[in-house]
C-alpha positions in Angstrom: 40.9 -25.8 -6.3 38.6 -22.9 -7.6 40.5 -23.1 -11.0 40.1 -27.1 -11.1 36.3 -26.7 -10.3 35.7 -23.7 -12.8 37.8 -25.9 -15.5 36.0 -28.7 -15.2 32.4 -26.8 -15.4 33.7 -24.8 -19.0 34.8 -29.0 -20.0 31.5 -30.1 -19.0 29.6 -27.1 -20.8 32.2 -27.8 -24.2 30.8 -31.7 -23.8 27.3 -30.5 -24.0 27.2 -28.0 -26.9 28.8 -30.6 -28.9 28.2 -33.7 -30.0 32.6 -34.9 -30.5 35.3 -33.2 -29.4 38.8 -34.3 -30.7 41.4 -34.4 -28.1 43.6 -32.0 -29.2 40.9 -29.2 -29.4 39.3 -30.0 -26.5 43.0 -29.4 -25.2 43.1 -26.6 -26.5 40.3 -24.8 -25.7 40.9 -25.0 -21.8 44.3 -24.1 -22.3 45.5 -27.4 -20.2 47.5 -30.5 -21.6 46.3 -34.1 -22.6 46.6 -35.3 -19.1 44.7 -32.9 -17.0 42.3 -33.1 -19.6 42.1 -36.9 -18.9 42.1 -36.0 -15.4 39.2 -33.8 -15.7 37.1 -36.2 -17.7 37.6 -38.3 -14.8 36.4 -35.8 -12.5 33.4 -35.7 -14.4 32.8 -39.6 -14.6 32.8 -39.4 -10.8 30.2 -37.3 -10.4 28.1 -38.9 -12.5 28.8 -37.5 -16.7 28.8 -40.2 -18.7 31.8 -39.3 -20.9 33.4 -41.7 -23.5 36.7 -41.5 -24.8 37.7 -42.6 -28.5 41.3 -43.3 -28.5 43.6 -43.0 -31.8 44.9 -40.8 -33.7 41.0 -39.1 -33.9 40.6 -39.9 -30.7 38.4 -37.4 -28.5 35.5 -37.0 -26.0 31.8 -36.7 -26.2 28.8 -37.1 -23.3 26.7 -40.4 -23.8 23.2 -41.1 -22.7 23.5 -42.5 -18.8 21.2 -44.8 -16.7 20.0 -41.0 -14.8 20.1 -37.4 -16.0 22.7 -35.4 -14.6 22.4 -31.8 -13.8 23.4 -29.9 -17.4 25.3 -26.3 -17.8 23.1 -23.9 -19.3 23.9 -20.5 -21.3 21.9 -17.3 -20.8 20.3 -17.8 -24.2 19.3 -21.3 -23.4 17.7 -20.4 -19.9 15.6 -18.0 -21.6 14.4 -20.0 -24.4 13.6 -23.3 -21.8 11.5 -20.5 -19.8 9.5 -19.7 -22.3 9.2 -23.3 -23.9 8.4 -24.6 -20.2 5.8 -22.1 -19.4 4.2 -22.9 -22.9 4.0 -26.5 -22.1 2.5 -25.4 -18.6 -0.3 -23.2 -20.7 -1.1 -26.6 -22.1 0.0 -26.3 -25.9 1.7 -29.8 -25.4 -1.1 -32.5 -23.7 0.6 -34.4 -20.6 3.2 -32.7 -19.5 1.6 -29.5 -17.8 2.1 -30.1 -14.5 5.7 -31.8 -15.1 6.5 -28.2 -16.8 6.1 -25.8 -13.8 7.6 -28.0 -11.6 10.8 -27.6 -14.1 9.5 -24.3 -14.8 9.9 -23.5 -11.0 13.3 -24.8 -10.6 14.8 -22.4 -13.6 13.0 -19.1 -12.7 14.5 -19.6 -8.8 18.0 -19.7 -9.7 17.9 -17.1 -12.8 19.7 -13.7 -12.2 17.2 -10.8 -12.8 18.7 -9.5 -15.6 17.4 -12.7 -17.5 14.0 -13.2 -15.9 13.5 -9.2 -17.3 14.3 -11.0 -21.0 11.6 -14.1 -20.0 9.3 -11.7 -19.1 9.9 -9.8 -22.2 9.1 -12.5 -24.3 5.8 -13.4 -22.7 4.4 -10.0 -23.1 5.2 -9.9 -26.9 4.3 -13.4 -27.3 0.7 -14.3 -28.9 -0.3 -17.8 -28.5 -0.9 -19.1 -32.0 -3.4 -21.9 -31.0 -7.1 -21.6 -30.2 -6.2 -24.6 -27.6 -3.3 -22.8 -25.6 -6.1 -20.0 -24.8 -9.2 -22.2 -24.2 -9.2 -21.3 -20.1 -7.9 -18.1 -18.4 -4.3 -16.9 -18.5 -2.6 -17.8 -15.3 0.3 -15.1 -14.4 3.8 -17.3 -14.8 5.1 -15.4 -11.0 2.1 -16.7 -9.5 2.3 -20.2 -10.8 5.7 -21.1 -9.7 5.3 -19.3 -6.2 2.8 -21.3 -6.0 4.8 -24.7 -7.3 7.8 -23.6 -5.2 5.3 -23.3 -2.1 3.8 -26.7 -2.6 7.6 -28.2 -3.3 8.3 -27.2 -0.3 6.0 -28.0 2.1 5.8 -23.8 3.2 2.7 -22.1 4.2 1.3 -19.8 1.5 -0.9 -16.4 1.7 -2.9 -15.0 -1.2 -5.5 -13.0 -1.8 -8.7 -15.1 -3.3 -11.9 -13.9 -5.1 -14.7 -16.4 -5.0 -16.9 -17.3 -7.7 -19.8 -14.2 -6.0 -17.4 -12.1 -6.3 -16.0 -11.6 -2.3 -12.7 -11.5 -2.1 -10.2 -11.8 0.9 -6.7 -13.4 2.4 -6.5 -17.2 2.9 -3.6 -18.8 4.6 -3.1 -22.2 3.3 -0.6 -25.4 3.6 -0.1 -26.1 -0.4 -0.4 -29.9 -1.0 -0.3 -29.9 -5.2 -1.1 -28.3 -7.9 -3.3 -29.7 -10.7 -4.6 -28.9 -14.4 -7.3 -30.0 -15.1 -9.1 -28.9 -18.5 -8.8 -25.5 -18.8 -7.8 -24.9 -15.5 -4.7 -24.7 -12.9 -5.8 -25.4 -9.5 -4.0 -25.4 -6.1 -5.4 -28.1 -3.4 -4.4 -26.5 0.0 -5.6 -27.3 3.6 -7.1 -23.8 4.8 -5.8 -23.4 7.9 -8.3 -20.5 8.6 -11.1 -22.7 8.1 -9.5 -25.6 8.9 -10.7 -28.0 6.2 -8.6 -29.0 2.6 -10.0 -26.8 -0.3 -9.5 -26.2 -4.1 -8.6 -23.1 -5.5 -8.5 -22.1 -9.1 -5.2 -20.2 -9.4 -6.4 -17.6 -11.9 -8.9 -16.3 -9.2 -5.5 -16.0 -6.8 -3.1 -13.3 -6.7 -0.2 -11.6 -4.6 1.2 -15.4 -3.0 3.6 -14.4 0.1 5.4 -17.7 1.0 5.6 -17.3 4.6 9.0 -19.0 5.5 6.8 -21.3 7.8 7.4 -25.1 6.9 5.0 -27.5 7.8 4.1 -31.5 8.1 2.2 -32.2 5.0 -1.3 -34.0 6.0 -2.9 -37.1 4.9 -5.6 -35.8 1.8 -9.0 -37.2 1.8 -9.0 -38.5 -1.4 -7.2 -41.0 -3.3 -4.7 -37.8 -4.7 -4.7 -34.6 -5.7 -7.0 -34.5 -9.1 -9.3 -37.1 -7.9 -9.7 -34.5 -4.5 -10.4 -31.6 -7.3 -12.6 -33.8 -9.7 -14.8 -34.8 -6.9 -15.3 -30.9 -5.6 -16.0 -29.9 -9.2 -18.8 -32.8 -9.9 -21.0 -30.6 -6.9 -23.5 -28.2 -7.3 -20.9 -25.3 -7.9 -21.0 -27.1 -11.2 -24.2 -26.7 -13.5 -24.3 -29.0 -16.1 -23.5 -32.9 -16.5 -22.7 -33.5 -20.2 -23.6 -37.0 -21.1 -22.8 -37.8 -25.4 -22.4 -40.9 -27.4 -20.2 -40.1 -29.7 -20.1 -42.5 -33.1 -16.4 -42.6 -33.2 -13.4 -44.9 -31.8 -12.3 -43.7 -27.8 -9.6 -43.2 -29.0 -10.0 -40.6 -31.4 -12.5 -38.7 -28.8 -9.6 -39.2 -26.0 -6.8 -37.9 -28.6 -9.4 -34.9 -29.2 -11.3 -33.8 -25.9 -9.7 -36.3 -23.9 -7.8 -33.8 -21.4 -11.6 -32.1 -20.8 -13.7 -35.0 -20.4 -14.1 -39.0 -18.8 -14.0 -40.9 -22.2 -15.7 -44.5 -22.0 -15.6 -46.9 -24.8 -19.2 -48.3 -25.6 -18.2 -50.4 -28.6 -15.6 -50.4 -31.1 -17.1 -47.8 -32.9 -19.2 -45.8 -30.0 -17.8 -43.8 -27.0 -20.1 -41.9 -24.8 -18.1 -38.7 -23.0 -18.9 -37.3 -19.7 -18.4 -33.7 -19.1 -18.8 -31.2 -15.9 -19.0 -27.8 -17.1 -20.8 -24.8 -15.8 -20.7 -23.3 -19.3 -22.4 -25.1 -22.6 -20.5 -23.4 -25.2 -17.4 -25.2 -24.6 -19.2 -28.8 -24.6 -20.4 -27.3 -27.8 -17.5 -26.9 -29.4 -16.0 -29.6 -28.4 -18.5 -32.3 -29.5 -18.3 -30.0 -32.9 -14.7 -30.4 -33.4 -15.3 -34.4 -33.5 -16.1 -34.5 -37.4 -18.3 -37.1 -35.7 -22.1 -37.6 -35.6 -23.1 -37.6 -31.9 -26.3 -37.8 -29.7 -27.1 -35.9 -26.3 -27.8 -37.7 -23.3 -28.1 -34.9 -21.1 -28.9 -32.3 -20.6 -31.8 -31.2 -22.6 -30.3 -27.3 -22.6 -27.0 -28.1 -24.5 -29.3 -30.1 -27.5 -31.7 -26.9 -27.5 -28.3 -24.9 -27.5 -27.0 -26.9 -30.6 -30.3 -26.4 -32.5 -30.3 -22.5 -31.7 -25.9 -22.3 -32.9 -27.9 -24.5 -36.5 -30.5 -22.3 -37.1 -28.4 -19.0 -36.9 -25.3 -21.2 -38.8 -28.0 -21.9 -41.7 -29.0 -18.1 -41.7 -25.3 -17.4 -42.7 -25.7 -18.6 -45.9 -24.0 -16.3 -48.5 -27.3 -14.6 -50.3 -26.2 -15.8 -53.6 -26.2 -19.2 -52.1 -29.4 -19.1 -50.9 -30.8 -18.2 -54.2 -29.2 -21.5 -55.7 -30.9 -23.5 -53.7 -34.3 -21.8 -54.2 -33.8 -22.8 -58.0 
């Protein structure tokens, strides 16, 4: 039996690095004849591979796209390399597929053998992101956000050690409900069971999680889901400013732009106005700069002083030479 099963997982990783393979070779590679290969391909079907057969004289096997994914074989270099991509695509250098990242991200780094989480960690170190988008918010450790995910997957009570935004820092122990990125920012909604009320907390303020081994029976949230709960906490008075700009471009350039960062309401076909809580101007700054779009403030007052003080000092950079063309 322990020959069959190992056979049949070396056929199943053959079927995946290629895209045909004849008979004969396939044969040949597992050492076993036409018919146990047939009977092996049929192991396979069972448990749910979608393998076709070509019959003839070229005749052969190859893996087809099914009605569900099936769990695929993997080699060492190929767990490293969908590490890395994953934890990328968690960073945010692809847009919508964050949070579906460390949950896959979570499920790779708990079943890969040290000597290969050494090479993943390798590579992050070394690694320099090349886009000024993939380090527009705070580094988040990779260890802490899939001990996090795995804790939240799980339904298991979580301690870490938290610093607030006055800079106190302590334990919490917490019942992880979901993580959540949400512009520049991963957070983890928890019920804090030492205050005994749900809370927010941005992960790169968080350190040192210790999943406890405690499950628990996940509670009803008080909000319609998880990034509606976090949207609402940040629109309070922890947050300073509320960006209000109509923008003189489609929504759905703004959206394909800032939209990850900002509420994006379409005024008219050519108009948008964007709604923004930051507790920072210079971001909204940039942002509304990177439109290539004429734009007027709402609100507040501070970020239109702001862009007049970045114009002034812009002007003043003027190469001298410049300068003295226009005076002419």
């Amino acid at each position: 039996m322990a020959d069959t099963s190992a056979r049949t997982l070396r056929l199943l990783t053959l079927l995946q690095s290629h895209r045909f393979w004849p008979g004969e070779e396939l044969s040949g590679r597992l050492g076993v004849s036409a018919r146990t290969l047939r009977r092996d391909v049929d192991r396979l079907r069972e448990l749910g591979y979608p393998v076709e057969a070509r019959r003839g004289v070229d005749g052969g096997y190859q893996l087809a796209a099914g009605a569900a994914l099936p769990p695929l074989v993997i080699d060492d270099e190929e767990a490293v390399a969908l590490a890395v991509g994953l934890q990328a695509a968690a960073d945010g250098a692809v847009e919508g597929i964050a949070e579906a990242s460390v949950r896959a991200l979570a499920k790779v780094v708990q079943v890969m053998p040290a000597r290969l989480r050494r090479r993943v960690d390798a590579l992050r170190t070394v690694t320099v992101p090349a886009s000024w988008r993939a380090d527009s918010g705070p580094r988040i450790d990779p260890d802490v956000l899939t001990a996090v995910a795995l804790a939240c997957r799980d339904t298991e009570r979580l301690r870490f050690q938290y610093g607030t935004a006055d800079g106190r820092a302590g334990e919490r122990h917490t019942e992880p409900h979901h993580l959540v990125r949400l512009g520049r920012r991963w957070y983890l909604v928890a019920y804090d069971l030492t205050r005994q009320d749900w809370r927010t907390f941005r992960l790169d303020r968080l350190s040192s999680p210790v999943p406890t081994g405690a499950r628990f029976l996940p509670r009803t949230l008080p909000a319609e889901d998880a990034a509606e709960f976090v949207r609402a906490g940040l629109s309070g008075p922890s947050r300073q400013y509320r960006v209000e700009v109509l923008v003189d471009a489609p929504a759905a350039t703004v959206r394909q732009r800032i939209g990850a960062w900002a509420e994006i309401e379409e005024v008219d076909a050519d108009r948008t106005r964007v709604l923004m809580n930051s507790d920072s101007l210079d971001w909204p700054a940039m942002a509304f700069g990177s439109l290539e779009a004429d734009f007027r403030i709402v609100s507040p007052p501070e970020l239109a002083a702001l862009l007049a003080t970045w114009g002034e000092r812009f002007s003043r950079c003027t190469a001298p030479n410049q300068r003295a063309e226009s005076a002419s």
